[in-house]
C-alpha positions in Angstrom: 7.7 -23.9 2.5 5.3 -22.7 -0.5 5.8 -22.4 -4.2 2.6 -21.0 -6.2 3.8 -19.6 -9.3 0.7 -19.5 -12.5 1.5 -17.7 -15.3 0.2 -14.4 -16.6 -2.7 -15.9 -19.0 -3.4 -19.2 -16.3 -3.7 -17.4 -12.7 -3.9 -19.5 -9.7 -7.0 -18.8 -8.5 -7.6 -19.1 -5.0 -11.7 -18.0 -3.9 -14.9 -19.4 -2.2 -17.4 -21.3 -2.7 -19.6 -18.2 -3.6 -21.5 -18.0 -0.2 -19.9 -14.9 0.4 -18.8 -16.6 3.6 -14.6 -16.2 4.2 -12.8 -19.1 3.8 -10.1 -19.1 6.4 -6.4 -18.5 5.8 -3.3 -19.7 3.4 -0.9 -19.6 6.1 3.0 -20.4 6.1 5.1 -20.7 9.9 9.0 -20.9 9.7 9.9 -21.9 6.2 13.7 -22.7 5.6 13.4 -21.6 2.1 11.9 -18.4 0.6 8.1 -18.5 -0.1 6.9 -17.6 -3.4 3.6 -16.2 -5.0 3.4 -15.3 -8.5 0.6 -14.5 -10.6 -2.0 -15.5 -8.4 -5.5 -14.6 -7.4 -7.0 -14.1 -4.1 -10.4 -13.4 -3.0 -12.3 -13.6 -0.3 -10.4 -15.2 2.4 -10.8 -14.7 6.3 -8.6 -15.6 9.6 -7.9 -18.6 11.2 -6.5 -20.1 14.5 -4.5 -23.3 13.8 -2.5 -25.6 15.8 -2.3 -22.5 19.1 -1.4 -19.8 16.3 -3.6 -17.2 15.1 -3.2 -15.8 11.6 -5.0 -12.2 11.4 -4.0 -12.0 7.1 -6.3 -14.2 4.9 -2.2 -14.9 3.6 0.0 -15.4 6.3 4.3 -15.9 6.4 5.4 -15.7 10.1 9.1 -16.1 10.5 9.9 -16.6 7.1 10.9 -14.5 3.7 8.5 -13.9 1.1 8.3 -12.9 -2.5 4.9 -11.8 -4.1 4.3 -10.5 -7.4 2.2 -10.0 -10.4 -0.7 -11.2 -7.6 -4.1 -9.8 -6.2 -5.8 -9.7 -2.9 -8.8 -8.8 -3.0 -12.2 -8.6 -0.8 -10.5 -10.5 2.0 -12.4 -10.3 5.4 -9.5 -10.8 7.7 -8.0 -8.0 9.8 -5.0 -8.0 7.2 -5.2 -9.3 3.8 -1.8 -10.1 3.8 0.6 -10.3 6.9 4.3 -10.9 7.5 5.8 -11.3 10.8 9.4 -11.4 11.0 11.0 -11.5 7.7 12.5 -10.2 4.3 9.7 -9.2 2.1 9.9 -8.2 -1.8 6.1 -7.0 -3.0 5.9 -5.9 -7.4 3.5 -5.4 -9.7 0.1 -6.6 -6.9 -3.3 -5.0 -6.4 -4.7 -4.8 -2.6 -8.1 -3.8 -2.9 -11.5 -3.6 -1.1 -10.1 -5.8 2.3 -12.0 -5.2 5.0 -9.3 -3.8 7.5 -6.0 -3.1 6.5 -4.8 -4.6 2.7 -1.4 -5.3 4.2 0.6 -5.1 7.3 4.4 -5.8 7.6 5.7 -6.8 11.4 9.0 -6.3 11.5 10.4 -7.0 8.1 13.0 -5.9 5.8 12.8 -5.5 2.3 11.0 -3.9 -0.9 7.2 -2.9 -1.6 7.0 -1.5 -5.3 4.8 -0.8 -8.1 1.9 -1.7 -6.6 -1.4 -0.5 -6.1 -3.6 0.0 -2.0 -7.3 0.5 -3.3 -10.4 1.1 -2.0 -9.8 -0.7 1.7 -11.9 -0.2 4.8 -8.8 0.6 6.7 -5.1 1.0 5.8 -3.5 0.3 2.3 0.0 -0.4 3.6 0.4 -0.9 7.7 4.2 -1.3 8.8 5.7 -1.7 12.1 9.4 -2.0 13.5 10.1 -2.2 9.5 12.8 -0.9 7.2 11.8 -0.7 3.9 12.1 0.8 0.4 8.3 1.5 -1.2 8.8 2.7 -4.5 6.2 3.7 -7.8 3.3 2.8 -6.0 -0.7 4.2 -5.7 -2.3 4.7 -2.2 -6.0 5.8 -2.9 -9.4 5.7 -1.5 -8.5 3.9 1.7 -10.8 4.4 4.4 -8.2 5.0 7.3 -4.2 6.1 6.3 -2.9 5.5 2.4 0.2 4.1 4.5 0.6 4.0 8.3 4.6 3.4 9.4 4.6 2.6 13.1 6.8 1.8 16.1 10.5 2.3 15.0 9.8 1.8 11.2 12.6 3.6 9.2 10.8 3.6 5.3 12.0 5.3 2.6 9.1 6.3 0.3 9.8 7.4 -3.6 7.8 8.4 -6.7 4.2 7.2 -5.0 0.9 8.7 -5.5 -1.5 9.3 -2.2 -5.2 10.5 -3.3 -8.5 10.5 -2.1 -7.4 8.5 1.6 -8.7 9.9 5.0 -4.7 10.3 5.9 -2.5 9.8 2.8 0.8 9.1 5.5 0.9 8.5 9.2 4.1 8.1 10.9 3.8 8.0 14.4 5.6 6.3 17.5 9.7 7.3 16.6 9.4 6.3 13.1 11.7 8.1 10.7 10.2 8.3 6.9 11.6 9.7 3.6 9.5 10.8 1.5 10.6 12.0 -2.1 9.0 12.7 -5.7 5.8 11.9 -4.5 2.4 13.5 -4.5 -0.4 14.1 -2.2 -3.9 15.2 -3.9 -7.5 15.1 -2.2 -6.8 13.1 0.5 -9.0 14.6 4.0 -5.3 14.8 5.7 -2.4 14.6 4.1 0.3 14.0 6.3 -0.4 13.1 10.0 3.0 13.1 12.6 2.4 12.0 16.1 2.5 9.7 19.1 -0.1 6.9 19.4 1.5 4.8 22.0 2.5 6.0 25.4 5.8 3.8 25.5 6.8 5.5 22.7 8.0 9.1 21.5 6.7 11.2 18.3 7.4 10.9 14.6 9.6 12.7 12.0 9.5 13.2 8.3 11.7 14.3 5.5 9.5 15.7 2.6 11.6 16.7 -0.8 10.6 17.0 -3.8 6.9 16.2 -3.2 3.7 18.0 -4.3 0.6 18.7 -2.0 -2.6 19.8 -3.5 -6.4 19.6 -3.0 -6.0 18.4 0.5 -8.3 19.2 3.1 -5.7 19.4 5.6 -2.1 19.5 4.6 0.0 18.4 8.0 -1.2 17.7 11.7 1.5 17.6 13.9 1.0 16.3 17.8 2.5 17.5 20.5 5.5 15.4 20.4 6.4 15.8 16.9 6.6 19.3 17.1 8.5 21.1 14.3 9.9 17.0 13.4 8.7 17.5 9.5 11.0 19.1 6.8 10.1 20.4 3.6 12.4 21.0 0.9 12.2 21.6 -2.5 8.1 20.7 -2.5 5.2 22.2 -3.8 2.0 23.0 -2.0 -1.0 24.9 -2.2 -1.4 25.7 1.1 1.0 28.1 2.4 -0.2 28.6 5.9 0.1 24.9 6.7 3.7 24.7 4.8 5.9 28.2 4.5 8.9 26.1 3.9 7.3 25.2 0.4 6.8 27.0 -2.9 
């Protein structure tokens, strides 16, 4: 297993060597106890294959729990910055910013992501698949692809976040079920995309309530087979044409 816990005035600091050049992967396979990261700082990491496995997050927990908080990622050159396969997760209190692909992406895990903030990535902030989870007070902004991207039979339920300035504040695609409540979307290019991406799959459906939409380029694009599968209530928007459900 792993234990890294600083303190908030003595950070672990994990980096290079100031090349610029990535420095592979912290990488944890079946641990029998939780891991834990607290108060730690990471920068600049990369991928690695090891022993037949390939890790695609600069951190890496395959088949095991994890606990992060108080933590950054930041200007990792992996595919994911962080990535858990296969576990419960519990994310507070991090920054994920400027990764080169997607800051985090969750494979099949249970758990909580909260009061954290997805900045400034070439891709996605937050990327989950076959995933339940509760993601709570958190900030999506400036991401170059989706704010947060549930996927393949994830079942989120999303509260008091903020999703600004992204390409696609939330994607949920490929029979994923999200909740969305007391949130906000503001100048983000699309707000809300709902479709199919993978053939083997059906569509997407959302529950909006309580949310606000303004600035947006684009409010909502539904596909073909998410149809009519988003629901507004009680929400705010200044585009009427794209939602007459809300005020």
């Amino acid at each position: 297993g792993l234990t890294a816990v600083g303190k908030p005035d003595q950070r672990i600091q994990v980096h290079g060597d100031g090349s610029g050049k990535a420095w592979g992967a912290v990488a944890v396979v079946r641990s029998p106890q939780e891991v834990i990261i607290e108060y730690i700082a990471i920068a600049g990491g990369g991928q690695a294959q090891i022993n037949g496995l390939f890790f695609s997050g600069g951190v890496a927990v395959y088949n095991s729990d994890l606990r992060v908080a108080h933590c950054s990622i930041v200007d990792m050159q992996s595919e994911d910055g962080l990535n858990l396969k296969n576990g419960h997760v519990f994310i507070d209190d991090c920054l994920f910013a400027r990764n080169a692909s997607d800051s985090v992406d969750i494979d099949f895990g249970r758990g909580e992501v909260r009061n954290s903030r997805f900045l400034d990535n070439v891709n996605d902030g937050l990327d989950i698949s076959g995933s339940e989870l509760l993601i709570n007070s958190n900030r999506f902004e400036n991401n170059g692809d989706k704010g947060l991207s549930v996927g393949e039979e994830s079942f989120p339920t999303i509260n008091n976040s903020l999703f600004r300035s992204n390409q696609i504040g939330l994607a949920v695609k490929d029979l994923s079920h999200a909740k969305v409540a007391y949130s906000t979307f503001v100048n983000n290019v699309l707000a809300l995309e709902v479709k199919r991406k993978k053939a083997f799959f059906g569509g997407g459906s959302v529950e909006i309530v309580n949310c606000v939409f303004v600035g947006n380029q684009t409010l909502l694009d539904e596909d073909y087979f998410s149809a009519d599968q988003t629901e507004f209530r009680s929400t705010l928007a200044d585009d009427e044409t794209a939602c007459p459900a809300c005020v």
